[in-house]
C-alpha positions as semicolon CSV with decimal commas, in nm:
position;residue;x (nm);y (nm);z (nm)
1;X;-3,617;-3,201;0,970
2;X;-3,447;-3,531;0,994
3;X;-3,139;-3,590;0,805
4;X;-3,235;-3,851;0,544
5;X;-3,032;-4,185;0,602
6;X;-2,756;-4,249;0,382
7;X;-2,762;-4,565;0,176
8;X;-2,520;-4,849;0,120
9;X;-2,369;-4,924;-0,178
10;X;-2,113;-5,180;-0,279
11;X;-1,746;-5,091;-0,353
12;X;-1,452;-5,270;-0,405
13;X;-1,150;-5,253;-0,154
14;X;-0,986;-4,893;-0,126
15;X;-0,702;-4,754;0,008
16;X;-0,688;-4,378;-0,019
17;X;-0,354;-4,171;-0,034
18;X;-0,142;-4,152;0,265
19;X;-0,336;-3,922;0,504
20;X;-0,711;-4,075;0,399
21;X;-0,987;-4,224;0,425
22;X;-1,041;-4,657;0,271
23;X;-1,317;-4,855;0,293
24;X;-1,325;-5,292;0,383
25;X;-1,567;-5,361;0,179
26;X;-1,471;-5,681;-0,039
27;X;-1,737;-5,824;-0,246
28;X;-1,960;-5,680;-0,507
29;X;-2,306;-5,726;-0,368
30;X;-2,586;-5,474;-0,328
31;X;-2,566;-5,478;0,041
32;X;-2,241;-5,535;0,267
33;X;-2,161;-5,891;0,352
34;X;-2,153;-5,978;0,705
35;X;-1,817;-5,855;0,860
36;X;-1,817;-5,561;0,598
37;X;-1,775;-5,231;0,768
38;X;-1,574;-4,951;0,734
39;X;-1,249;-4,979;0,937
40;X;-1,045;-4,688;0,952
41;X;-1,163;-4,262;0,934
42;X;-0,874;-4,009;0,917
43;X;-1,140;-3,703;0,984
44;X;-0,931;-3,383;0,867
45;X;-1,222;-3,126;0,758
46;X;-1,086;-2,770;0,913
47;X;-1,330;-2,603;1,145
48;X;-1,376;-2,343;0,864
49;X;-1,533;-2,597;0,603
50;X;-1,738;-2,746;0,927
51;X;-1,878;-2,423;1,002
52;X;-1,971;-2,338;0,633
53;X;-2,137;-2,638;0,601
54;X;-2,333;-2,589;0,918
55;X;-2,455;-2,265;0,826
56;X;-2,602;-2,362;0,491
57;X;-2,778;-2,680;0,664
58;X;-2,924;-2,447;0,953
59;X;-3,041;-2,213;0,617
60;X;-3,244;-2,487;0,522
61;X;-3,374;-2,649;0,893
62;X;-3,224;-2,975;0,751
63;X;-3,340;-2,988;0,388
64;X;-2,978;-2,993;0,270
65;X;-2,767;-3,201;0,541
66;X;-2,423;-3,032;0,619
67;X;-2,287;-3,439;0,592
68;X;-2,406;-3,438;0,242
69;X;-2,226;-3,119;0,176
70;X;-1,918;-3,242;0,325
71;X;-1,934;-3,576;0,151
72;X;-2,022;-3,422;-0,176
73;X;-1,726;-3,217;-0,165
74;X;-1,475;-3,484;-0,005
75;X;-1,632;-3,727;-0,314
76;X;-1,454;-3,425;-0,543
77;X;-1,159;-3,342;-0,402
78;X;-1,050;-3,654;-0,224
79;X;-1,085;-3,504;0,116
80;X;-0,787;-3,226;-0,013
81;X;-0,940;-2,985;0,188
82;X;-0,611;-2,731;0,151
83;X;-0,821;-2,701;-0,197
84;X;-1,126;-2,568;-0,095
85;X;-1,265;-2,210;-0,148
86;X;-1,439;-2,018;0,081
87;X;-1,828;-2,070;-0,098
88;X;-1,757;-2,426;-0,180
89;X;-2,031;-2,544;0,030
90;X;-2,255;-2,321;-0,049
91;X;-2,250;-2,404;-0,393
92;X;-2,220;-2,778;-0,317
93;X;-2,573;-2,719;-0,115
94;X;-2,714;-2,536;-0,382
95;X;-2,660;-2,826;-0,613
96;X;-2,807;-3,050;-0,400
97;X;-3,109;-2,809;-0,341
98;X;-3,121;-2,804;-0,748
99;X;-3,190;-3,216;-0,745
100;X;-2,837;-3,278;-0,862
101;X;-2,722;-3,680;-0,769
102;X;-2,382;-3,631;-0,668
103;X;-2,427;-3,926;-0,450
104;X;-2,345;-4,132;-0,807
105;X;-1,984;-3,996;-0,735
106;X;-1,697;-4,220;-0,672
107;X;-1,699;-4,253;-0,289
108;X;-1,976;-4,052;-0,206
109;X;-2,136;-4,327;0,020
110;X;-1,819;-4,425;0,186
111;X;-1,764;-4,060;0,316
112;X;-2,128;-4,030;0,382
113;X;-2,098;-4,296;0,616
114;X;-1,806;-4,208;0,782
115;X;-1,889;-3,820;0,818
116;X;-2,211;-3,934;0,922
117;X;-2,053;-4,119;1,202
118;X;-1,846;-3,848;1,326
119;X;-2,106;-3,537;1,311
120;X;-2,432;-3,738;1,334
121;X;-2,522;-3,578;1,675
122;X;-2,443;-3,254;1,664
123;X;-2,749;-3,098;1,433
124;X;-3,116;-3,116;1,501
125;X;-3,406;-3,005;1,641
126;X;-3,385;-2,871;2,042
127;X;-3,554;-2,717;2,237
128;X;-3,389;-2,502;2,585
129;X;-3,570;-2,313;2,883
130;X;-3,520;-1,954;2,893
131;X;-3,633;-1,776;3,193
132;X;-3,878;-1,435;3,117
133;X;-3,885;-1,118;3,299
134;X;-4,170;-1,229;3,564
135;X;-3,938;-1,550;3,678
136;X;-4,167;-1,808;3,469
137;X;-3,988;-1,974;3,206
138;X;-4,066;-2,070;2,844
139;X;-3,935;-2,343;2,587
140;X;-3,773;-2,214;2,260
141;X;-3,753;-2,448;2,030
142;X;-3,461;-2,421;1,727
143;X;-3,289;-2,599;1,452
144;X;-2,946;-2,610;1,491
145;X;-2,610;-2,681;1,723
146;X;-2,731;-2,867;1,983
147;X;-2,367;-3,036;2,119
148;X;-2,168;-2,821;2,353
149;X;-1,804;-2,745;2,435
150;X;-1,717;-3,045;2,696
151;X;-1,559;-2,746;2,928
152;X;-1,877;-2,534;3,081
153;X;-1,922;-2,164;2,995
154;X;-1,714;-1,916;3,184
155;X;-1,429;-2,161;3,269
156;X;-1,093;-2,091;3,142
157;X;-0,892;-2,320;2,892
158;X;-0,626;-2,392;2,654
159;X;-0,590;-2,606;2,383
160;X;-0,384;-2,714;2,061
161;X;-0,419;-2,994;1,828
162;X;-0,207;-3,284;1,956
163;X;-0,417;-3,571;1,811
164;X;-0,132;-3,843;1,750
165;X;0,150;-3,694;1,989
166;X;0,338;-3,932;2,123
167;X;0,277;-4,083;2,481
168;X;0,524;-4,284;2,683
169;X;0,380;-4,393;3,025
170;X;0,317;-4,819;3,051
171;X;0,428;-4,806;2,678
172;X;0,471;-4,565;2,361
173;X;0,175;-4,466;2,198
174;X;-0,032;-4,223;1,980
175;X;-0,201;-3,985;2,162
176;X;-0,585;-4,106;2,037
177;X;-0,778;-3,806;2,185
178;X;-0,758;-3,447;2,256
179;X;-0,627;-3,239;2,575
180;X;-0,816;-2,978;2,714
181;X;-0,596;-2,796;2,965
182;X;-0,729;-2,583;3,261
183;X;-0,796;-2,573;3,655
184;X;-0,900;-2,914;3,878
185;X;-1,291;-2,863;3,947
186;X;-1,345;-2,753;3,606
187;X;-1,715;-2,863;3,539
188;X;-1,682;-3,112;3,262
189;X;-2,019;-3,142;3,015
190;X;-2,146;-3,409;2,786
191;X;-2,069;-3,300;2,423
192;X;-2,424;-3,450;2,324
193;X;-2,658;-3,658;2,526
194;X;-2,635;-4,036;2,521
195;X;-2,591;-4,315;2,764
196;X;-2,330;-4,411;3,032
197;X;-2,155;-4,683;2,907
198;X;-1,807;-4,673;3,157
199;X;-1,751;-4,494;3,494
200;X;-1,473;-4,575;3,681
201;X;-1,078;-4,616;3,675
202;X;-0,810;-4,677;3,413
203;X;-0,453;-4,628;3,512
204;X;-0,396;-4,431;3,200
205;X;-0,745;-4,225;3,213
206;X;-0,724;-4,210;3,603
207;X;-1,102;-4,134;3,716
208;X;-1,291;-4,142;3,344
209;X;-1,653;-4,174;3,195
210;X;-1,752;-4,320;2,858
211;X;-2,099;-4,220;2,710
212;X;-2,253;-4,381;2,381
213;X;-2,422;-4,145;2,182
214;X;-2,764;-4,252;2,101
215;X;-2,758;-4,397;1,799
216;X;-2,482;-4,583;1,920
217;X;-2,214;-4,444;1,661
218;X;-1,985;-4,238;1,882
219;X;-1,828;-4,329;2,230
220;X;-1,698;-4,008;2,418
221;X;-1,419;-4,085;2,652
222;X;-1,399;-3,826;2,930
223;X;-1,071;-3,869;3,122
224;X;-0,798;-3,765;3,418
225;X;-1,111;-3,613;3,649
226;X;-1,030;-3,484;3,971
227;X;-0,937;-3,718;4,268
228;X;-1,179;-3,808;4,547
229;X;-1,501;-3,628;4,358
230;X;-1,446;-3,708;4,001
231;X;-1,834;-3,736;3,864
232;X;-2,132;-3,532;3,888
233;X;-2,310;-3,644;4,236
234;X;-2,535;-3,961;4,183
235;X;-2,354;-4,032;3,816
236;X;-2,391;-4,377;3,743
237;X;-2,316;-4,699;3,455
238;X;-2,647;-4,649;3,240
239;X;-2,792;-4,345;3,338
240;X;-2,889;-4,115;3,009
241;X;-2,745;-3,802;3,002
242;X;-2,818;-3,497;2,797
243;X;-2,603;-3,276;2,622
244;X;-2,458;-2,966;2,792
245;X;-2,503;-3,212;3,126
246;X;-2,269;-3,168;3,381
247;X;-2,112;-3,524;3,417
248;X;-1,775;-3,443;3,603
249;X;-1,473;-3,246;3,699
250;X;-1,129;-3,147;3,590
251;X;-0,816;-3,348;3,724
252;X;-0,532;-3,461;3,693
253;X;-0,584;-3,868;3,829
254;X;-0,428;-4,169;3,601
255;X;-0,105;-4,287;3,496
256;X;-0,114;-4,560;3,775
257;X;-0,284;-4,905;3,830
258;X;-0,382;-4,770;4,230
259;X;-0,687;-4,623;4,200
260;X;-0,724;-4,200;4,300
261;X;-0,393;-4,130;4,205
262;X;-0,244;-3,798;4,069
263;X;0,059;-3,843;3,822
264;X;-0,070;-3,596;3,651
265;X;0,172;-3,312;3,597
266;X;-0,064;-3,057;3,478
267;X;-0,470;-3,032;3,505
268;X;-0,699;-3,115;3,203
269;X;-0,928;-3,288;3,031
270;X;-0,866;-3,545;2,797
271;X;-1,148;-3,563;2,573
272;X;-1,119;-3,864;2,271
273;X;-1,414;-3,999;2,037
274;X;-1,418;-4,333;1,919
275;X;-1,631;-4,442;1,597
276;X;-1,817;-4,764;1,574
277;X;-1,949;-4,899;1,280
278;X;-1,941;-5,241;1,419
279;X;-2,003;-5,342;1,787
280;X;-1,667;-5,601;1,696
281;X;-1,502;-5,278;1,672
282;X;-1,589;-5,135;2,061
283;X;-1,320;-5,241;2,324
284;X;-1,110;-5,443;2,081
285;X;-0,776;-5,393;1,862
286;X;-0,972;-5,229;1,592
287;X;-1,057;-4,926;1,756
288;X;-1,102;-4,589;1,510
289;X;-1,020;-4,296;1,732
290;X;-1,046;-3,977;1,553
291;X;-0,915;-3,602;1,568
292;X;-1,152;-3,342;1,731
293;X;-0,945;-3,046;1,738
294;X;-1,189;-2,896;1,474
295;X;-1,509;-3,021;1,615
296;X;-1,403;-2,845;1,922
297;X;-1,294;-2,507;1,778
298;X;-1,696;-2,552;1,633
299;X;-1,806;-2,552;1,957
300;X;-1,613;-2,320;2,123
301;X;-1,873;-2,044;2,109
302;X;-2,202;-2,351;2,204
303;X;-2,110;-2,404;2,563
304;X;-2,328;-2,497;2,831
305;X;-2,437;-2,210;3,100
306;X;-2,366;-2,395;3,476
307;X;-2,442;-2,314;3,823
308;X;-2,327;-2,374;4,158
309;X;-2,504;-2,509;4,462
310;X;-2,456;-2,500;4,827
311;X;-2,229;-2,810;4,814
312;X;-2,003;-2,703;4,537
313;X;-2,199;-2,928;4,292
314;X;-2,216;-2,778;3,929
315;X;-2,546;-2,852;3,711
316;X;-2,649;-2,738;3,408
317;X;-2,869;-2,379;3,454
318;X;-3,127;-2,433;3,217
319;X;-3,347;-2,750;3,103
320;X;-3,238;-2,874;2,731
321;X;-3,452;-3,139;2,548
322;X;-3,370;-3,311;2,167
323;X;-3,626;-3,397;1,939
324;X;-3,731;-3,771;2,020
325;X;-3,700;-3,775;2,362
């Protein structure tokens, strides 16, 4: 089933509690004015209240979206999530399944929107090859987690949440994405399929990749990959990847305007997610990077299963295909 679109709705100008989400909107009218988008996302659901949610949208194949959940609950509590209960989605789901309109509450759309933005790609129908007992192979097709763990299955790493740490190299700075630390060649995946928008190098990503997801919401930034054969072989500006894809490898390359460079002190990956509601938004001062740390303890236990060829290339073992394509 396809998550049903959430609507617009007209709000006045909101800034939430220190810590939260506010909208941009400014006038009064049925639809958004030209230049009306949302601006800023502070995402802070725990992994817990993620997982929850999932479950009782996989339950239902869709019928009841886990955004909805999570937006009807964030509409209640104000995004307080030290609050919730253990069963609060479930009962939030069941309420929706009962017809109840909590999208009338206060703020409903606006977290909608931006949960939507955030977690649109990660349920849905797939479908992934599974080999049989004669060597054939057949396609089982599910409802469910279909993004993966950026670091492939059976590779070693550690991590922490250090969204907003500080960073000092060229100038001092937030740290707007989250490290993923582990060994150089580390096979790096594509969280969920989409299209590559950047390749190439940054002095502070070193050897990176950008990918747009597909409905053009999220931009995954994939950075420090290893020197001299940073990218899956043939990886290229516009090619369509799929999730669980291998796209590149672990490093430690950046922090220097000469390209192939290692000022790196320790291997990783530096995985960040931008949001754009706006294509003004993309490349621009008025970027909205967000904190994955609980997207990727989601995903710890959905990685993608990767062999290794002749010529130390990595590729995904298995074929994986999304509903649409």
């Amino acid at each position: 089933m396809q998550i049903r679109r959430w609507m617009l709705a007209a709000v006045a100008a909101l800034l939430c509690a220190a810590g939260e989400l506010y909208w941009v909107w400014q006038s009064g009218a049925a639809q958004p004015a030209q230049g009306e988008f949302i601006q800023y996302v502070n995402f802070n659901i725990p992994s817990r209240v993620l997982r929850e949610a999932m479950d009782e949208d996989c339950r239902r194949e869709g019928e009841i979206s886990w955004i909805s959940i999570l937006a009807g609950l964030a509409s209640e509590n104000g995004a307080q999530w030290d609050a919730y209960h253990a069963g609060d989605a479930a009962e939030m789901a069941q309420r929706l399944e009962q017809g109840e309109n909590v999208e009338e509450n206060t703020y409903f759309s606006y977290y909608q929107q931006a949960y939507q933005a955030v977690l649109g790609g990660l349920l849905g129908d797939f479908a992934e090859e599974q080999q049989t007992e004669d060597s054939g192979a057949v396609w089982d097709y599910q409802y469910g987690l279909k993004a993966f763990l950026p670091i492939a299955s059976g590779f070693d790493f550690s991590d922490s949440d250090d969204f907003g740490a500080r960073r000092t190299y060229g100038y001092s700075r937030p740290h707007l994405g989250h490290d993923m630390m582990g060994l150089t060649g580390t096979p790096i995946v594509a969280v969920e399929s989409g299209t590559v928008a950047m390749l190439g190098w940054n002095q502070y990503g070193g050897w990176r990749v950008g990918i747009r997801s597909n409905d053009g919401k999220r931009y995954w930034y994939y950075a420090h990959l290893r020197k001299d054969r940073p990218y899956a072989e043939g990886l290229e500006e516009g090619d369509t990847v799929t999730a669980g894809e291998v796209i590149g490898y672990m490093g430690r390359s950046g922090y220097s305007a000469t390209e192939n460079v290692n000022n790196i002190e320790t291997p990783h990956l530096h995985i960040g997610l931008e949001l754009i509601f706006d294509e003004s938004q993309f490349e621009s001062d008025n970027e909205i990077w967000v904190d994955i740390y609980p997207i990727m303890q989601l995903l710890r236990e959905h990685r993608s299963v990767c062999t290794r060829d002749e010529n130390g290339e990595y590729t995904r073992a298995s074929e994986f295909l999304e509903a649409g394509t």
